[in-house]
N, C-alpha and C positions, 0 to 999 in steps of 0.2 A: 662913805668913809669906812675904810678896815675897821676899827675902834666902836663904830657907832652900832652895835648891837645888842638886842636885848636879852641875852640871856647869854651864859660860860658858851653853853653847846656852839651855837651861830658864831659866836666872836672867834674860838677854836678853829672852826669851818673857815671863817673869814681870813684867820693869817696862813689856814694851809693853802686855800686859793689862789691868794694877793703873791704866796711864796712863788708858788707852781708858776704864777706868770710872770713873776720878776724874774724868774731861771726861762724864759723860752715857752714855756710850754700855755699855751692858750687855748689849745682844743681839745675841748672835755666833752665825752660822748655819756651820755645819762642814763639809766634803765631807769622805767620805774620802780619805787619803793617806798616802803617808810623811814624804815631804818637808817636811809641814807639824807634823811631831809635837811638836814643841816648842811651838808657838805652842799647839797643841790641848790638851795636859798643861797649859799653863797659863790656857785658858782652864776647862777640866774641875775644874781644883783653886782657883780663885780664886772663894768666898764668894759673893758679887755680881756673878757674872756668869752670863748665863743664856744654854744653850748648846738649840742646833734644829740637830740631823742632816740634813741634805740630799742626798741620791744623787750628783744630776748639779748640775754647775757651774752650767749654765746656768739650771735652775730655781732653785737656791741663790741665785743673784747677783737673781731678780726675785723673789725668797719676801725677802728682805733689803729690797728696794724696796719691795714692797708693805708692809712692817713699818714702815720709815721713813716713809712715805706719813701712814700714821695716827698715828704717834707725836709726828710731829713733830721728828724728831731722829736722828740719824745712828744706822745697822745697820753690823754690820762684817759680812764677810762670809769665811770663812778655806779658802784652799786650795792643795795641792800644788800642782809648778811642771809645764810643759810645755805642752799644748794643754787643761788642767784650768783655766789663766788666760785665755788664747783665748775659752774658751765663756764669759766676763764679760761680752764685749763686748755681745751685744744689749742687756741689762740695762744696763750703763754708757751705752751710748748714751741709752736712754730716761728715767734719771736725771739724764743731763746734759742733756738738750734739756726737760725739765719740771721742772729745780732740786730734783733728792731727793738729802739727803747719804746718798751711801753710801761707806766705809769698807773697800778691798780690800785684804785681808794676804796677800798673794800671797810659798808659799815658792817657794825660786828655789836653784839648784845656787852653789855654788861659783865665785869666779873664776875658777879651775884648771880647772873642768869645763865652762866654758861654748864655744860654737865650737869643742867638739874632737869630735865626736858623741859625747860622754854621754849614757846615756839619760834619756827627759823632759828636754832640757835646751833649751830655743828661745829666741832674743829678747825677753825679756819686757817689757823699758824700753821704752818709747816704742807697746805693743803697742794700746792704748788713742788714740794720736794726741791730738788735741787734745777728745776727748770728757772728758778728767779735768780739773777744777781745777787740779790739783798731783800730781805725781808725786814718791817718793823712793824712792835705791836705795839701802837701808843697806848698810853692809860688813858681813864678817863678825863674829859675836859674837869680841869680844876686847875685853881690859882694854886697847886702843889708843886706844880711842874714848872720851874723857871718857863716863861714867855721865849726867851733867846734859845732853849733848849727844842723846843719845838718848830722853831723855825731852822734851827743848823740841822736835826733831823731833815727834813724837808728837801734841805740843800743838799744833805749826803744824799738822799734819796735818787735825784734827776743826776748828779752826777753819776752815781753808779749805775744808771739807766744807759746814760749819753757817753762815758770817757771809757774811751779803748775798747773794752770786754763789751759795747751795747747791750742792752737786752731788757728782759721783762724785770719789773720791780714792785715790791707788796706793800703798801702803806695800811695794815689795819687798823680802821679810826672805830673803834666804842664810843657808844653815844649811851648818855640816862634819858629819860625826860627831865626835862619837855625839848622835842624835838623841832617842833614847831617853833619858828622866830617871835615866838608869845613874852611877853613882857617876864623877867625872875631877875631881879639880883644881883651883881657881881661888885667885886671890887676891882676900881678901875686905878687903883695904885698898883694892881700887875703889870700894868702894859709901862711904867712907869722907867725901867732899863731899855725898854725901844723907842726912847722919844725922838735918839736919832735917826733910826728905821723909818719910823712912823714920816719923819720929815724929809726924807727921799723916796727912789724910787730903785732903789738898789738890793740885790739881795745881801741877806746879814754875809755870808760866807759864799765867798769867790773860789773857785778852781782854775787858778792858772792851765790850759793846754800845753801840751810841746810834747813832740815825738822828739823822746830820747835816745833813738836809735844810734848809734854811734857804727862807723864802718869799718869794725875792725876785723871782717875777714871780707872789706868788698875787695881789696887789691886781691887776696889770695881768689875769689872768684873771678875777677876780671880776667886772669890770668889762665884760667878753665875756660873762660869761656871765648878768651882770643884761642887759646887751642884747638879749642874744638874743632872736629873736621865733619862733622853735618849736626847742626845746631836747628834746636825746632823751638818757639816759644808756644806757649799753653796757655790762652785768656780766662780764667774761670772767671768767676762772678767779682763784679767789679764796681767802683762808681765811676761818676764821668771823671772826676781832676784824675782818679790811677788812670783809667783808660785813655786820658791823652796822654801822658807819661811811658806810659807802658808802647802806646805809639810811636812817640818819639824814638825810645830806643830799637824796636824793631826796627824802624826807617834806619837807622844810624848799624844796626849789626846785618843788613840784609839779609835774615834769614823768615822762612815762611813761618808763618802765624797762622793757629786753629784761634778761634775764637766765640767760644759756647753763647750763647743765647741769649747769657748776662750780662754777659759782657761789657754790653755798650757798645761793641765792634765787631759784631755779626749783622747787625744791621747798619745801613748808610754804606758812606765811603771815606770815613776817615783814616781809614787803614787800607791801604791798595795794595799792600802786598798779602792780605788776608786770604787763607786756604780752607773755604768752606769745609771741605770731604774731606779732608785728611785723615779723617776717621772711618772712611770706606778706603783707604789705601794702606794705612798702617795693618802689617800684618801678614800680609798679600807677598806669594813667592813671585820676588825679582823687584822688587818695591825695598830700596835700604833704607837700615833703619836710624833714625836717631843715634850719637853717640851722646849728647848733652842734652838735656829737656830743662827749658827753664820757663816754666809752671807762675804765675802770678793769680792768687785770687782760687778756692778750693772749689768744691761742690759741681761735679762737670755734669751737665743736664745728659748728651751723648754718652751711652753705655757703651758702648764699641770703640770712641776714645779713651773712658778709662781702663776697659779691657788692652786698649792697648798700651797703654803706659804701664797697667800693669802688670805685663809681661817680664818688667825691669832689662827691656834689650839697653838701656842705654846708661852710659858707666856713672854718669854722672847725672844726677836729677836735681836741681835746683826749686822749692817753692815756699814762693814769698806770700806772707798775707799779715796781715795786724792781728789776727786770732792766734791765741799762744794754745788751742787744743789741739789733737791729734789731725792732722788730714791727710792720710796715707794710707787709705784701704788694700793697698798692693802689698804694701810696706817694701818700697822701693824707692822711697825719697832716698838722697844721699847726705842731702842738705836743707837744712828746716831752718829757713831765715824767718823771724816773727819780728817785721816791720811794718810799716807804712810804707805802700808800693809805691809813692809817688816819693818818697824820699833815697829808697834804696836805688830805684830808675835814676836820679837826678848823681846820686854817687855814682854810682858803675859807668852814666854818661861821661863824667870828669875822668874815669881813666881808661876808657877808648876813645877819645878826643887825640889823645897824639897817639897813640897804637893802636886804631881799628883792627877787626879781626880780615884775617889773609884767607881765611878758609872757604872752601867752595859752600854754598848752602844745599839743601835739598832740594834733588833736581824735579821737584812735583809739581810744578806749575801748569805743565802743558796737559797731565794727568789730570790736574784738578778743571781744570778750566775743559776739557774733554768732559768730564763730569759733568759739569754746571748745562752745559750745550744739552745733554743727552736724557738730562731732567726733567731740562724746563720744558723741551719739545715734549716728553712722555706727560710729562702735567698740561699740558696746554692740549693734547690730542683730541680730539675727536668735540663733543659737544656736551658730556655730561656733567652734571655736576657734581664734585669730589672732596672729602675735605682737606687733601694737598692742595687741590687746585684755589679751596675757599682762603688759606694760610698764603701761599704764594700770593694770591690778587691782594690781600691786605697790605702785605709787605712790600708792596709797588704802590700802592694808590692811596694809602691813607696820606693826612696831611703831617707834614715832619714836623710839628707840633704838638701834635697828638698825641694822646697817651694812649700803651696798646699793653693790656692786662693778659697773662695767658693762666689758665688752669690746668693743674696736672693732669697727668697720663697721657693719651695724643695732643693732645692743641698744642701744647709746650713741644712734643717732639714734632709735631707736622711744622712748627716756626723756625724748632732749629736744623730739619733736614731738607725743608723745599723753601724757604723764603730767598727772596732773589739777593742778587747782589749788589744789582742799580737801583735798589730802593730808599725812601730815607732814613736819616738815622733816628729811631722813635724813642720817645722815652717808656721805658720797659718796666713792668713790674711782674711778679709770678712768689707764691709762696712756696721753696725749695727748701725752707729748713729743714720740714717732717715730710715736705711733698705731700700732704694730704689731699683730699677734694671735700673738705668741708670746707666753709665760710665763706666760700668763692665769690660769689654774687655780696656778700658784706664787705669782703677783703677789697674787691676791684670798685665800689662804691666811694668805699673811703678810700681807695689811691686816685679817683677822679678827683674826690674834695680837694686831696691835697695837691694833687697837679695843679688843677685850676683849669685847666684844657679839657674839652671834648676828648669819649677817653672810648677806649671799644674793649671787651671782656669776650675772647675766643675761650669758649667753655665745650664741654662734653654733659649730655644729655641728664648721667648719672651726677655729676656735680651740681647740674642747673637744680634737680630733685634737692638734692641735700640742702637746700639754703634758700629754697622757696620764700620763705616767712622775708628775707628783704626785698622781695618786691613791694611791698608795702612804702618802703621807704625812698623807692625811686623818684617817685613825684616832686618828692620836699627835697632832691637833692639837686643843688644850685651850680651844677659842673655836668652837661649830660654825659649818659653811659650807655654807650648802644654795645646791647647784650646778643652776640651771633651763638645762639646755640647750634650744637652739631648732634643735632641727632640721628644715630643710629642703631638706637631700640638697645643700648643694652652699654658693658665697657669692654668697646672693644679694644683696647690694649691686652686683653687675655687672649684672644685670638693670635697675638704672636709671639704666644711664651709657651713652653713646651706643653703642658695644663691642654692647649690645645687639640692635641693627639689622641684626648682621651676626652669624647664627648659626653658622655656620661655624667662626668664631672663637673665640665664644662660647664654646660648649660642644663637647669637654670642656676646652678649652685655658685658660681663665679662672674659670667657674662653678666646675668639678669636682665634677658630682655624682658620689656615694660607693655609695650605697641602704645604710648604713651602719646599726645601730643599735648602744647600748651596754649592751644589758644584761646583755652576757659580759664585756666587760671591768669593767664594775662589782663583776658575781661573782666575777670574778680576783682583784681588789684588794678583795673581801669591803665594797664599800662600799653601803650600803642605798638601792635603785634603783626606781624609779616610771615605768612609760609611760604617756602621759593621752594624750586624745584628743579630749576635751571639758572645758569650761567647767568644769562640777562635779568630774569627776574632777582636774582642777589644784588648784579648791579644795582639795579631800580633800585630794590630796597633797602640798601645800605646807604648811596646817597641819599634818599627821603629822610632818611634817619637824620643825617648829618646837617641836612637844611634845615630839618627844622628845629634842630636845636633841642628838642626833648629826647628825653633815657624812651627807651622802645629795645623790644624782643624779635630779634630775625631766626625765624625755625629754620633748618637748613635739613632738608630732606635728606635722608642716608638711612644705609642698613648695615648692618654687620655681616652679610655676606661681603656687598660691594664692596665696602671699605677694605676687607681685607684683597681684594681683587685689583685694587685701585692700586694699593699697594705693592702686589707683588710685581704688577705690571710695571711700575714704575723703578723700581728694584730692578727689574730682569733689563732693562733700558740700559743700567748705570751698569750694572755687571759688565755686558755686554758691550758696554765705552771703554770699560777698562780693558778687559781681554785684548780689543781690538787695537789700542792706543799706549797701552801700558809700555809694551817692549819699546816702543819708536820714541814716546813721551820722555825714558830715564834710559 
């Protein structure tokens, strides 16, 4: 029973719990602590709520993000007070700059103990800055505070996590002793205004939903965009309901469609008129350009598609997203729609239903599809192994079920410049808000939990290092997560930025190669480890992985010469398609 506790502390702990899972939220990830014991007794004893151990704070706070990610729906995340809240912050950042609610129940010392050096006791308000939605700092449990006031907190709380704005939020709960669920005292004519509470299963305070968007300038864009005379649609980062929407109307305006990596519609085939390389064509003398850009969804993984949008060749730029912050690095939007893409698609449908557009589309099809040919032959060449070639075989042969986690710097671009196009449609995760390469291995842990699917985490060598400490937690996680590290002794993403030119610099100061491998630390952490070398042998040991149903680590041989080799070669292929195909193609 919520009520049935023995001391203020616990019973406190008990209606913030009981609240958290009346609103949705069920998975609460734990650090250890003291300071948070009450919060923890009552997440451990409450029925429906399902509790994930976490070592460190900071993998804690992205194992909760990655959970949210997939779920859809606010993680809470629960930890003692001190520099244990501190380590939030990376995770809070990249939650807040890519809209993932997450839910932080940070305990906290006493008013009495804070500023006086108590230990673990620091600043904790405000430690977050302006990365959380909302911040609260409760008082101490005591019968002072109306009972209903503590629960409608609660309530404001996951809403301002969950409605429109998503993002991180700060609940901090002060606790006195006794912290332990040890027998003291209370009076139980407080709980006495929630007797109707108490007798349901509702939370105190409902937030009705509804996109108030209203269409008052879809006719004036309709109208734009029946004119237009070479119309390009732009997929940025999406979920699945805008991504069929956003399909629909593509189908219905026949113009080509880029579609970035988050799409939802970079991978699979539920968008067939989709233009992988459009972003190896944009820019290009004798290649026309856009005169409309109608943009859905911000944050475009491809640097050489937002180089080229933001060039502003085209008169009119259209982008739509539910984010009411700036997303216009060019500063070449024209028009800054801040909707719900699944509801602005569904208007704009209604009024090219009797006036479809008359206009020719761009004529890049046969350019692109030249492309795709001249690729996957350069990726498929000869017998070595490559980590285009590791990203493309994933993107064909995993199961369409699957969950397929990537980590910044190459993996995220090797998926979205060489993944094929007959492959299936996966469900996709990648942490883009700050693009970091920390938490990675906690992040893609907690988006298998919350999939529920066999999940694969394509990482880089330097990321797999940063976040060691959750292999630990592989064994106890109930969704496997087969971890293909790409090792190539160093980040080679620096090898193809100017930094390059100047070796000097370069290396070791930026690359940082390691001559590193993991298959001691894998034996540490008892997790089941694979070195390949070749083609076949990845095969082999990717399905092993897959059969048998356990999290395991596949090394993937590489070096930061090859990789950069691999690369230009395959570069100089597609060049090379275009020259050759470009004038006949347009």
């Amino acid at each position: 029973m919520v009520n049935d506790a023995p001391n203020i502390q616990a019973l406190w702990a008990n209606l913030i719990v009981e609240e958290l899972v009346r609103n949705g939220v069920e998975h609460f990830v734990v650090c250890p602590g003291s300071r948070s014991t009450p919060l923890v007794q009552a997440v451990v004893r409450n029925p429906r709520a399902k509790a994930t151990v976490w070592l460190d704070e900071r993998g804690a706070a992205f194992h909760a993000l990655g959970h949210a990610r997939a779920e859809g729906w606010a993680t809470a995340v629960v930890t003692t007070s001190g520099t244990a809240v501190a380590n939030l912050l990376p995770a809070v950042v990249e939650a807040s700059l890519d809209r993932q609610p997450l839910l932080l129940l940070t305990a906290d010392r006493p008013p009495e103990l804070r500023e006086v050096g108590a230990n673990q006791s620091i600043k904790q308000m405000g430690i977050f800055a302006d990365h959380t939605r909302w911040s609260f700092d409760l008082p101490v449990p005591s019968t002072a505070m109306p009972a209903r006031a503590l629960l409608s907190t609660i309530d404001e709380a996951v809403h301002r996590a969950v409605d429109g704005q998503e993002g991180p939020v700060q609940i901090n709960c002060p606790f006195r002793e006794p912290l332990a669920p040890t027998e003291a005292p209370w009076d139980r004519a407080w709980l006495e205004p929630l007797a109707r509470w108490l007798a349901d299963d509702e939370a105190l305070v409902e937030f009705p939903t509804g996109d108030l968007y209203e269409d008052l300038y879809a006719e004036d864009l309709a109208t734009r965009i029946r004119s237009a005379e070479r119309g390009l649609i732009v997929c940025g980062t999406l979920n699945r309901a805008d991504a069929d929407m956003v399909s629909e109307l593509a189908t219905q305006l026949g113009w080509p469609a880029w579609t970035d990596i988050r799409s939802d519609l970079r991978l699979g085939t539920k968008l067939p008129e989709r233009h992988a390389h459009i972003d190896r064509l944009l820019g290009r003398d004798g290649v026309p350009q856009p005169d409309l850009v109608l943009q859905f969804g911000g944050r475009l993984t491809s640097k050489p598609m937002q180089a080229a949008l933001d060039r502003g060749d085209a008169a009119t730029y259209i982008l739509v997203d539910p984010e009411p912050s700036r997303l216009d690095p060019g500063h070449c939007v024209t028009h800054r729609v801040i909707s719900s893409v699944s509801l602005f698609c569904a208007n704009l449908l209604v009024y090219l239903e009797d006036e479809p557009p008359a206009n020719e589309p761009l004529a890049l099809r046969a350019a692109d599809d030249a492309i795709e040919r001249a690729l996957g032959d350069a990726v498929d060449e000869g017998e070595a192994l490559s980590e285009p070639w590791v990203a493309r075989w994933l993107s064909k042969q995993m199961h369409a079920s699957h969950g397929l986690f990537l980590s910044n710097s190459m993996p995220i671009r090797d998926m979205q410049g060489y993944a094929a196009l007959e492959g299936p449609g996966l469900f996709l995760g990648a942490n883009r808000g700050a693009s970091g390469i920390d938490g990675i291995l906690s992040t893609a842990a907690g988006f298998a939990r919350g999939h529920a699917e066999p999940t694969t985490l394509l990482v880089g060598d330097l990321a797999f290092v940063h976040d060691l400490n959750a292999l630990m937690h592989l064994r106890e996680l109930e969704t496997p997560l087969t971890i293909v590290v790409l090792n190539n002794g160093g980040g080679s993403i620096f090898s193809f930025l100017p930094i390059a030119a100047h070796p000097d610099v370069l290396t070791p100061f930026i690359e940082t190669p390691h001559g590193v491998s993991f298959d001691g630390v894998c034996a540490s952490f008892g997790i089941p480890y694979a070195h390949v070398d070749s083609r076949a042998g990845f095969e082999a040991a990717y399905r092993e992985s897959i059969a048998t149903g356990a999290s395991s680590v596949i090394e993937v041989a590489s070096s930061l010469a090859g990789n950069r080799t691999h690369h230009a070669r395959i570069d100089q292929a597609i060049d090379q398609a275009i020259a050759e195909t470009i004038q006949k193609a347009l």
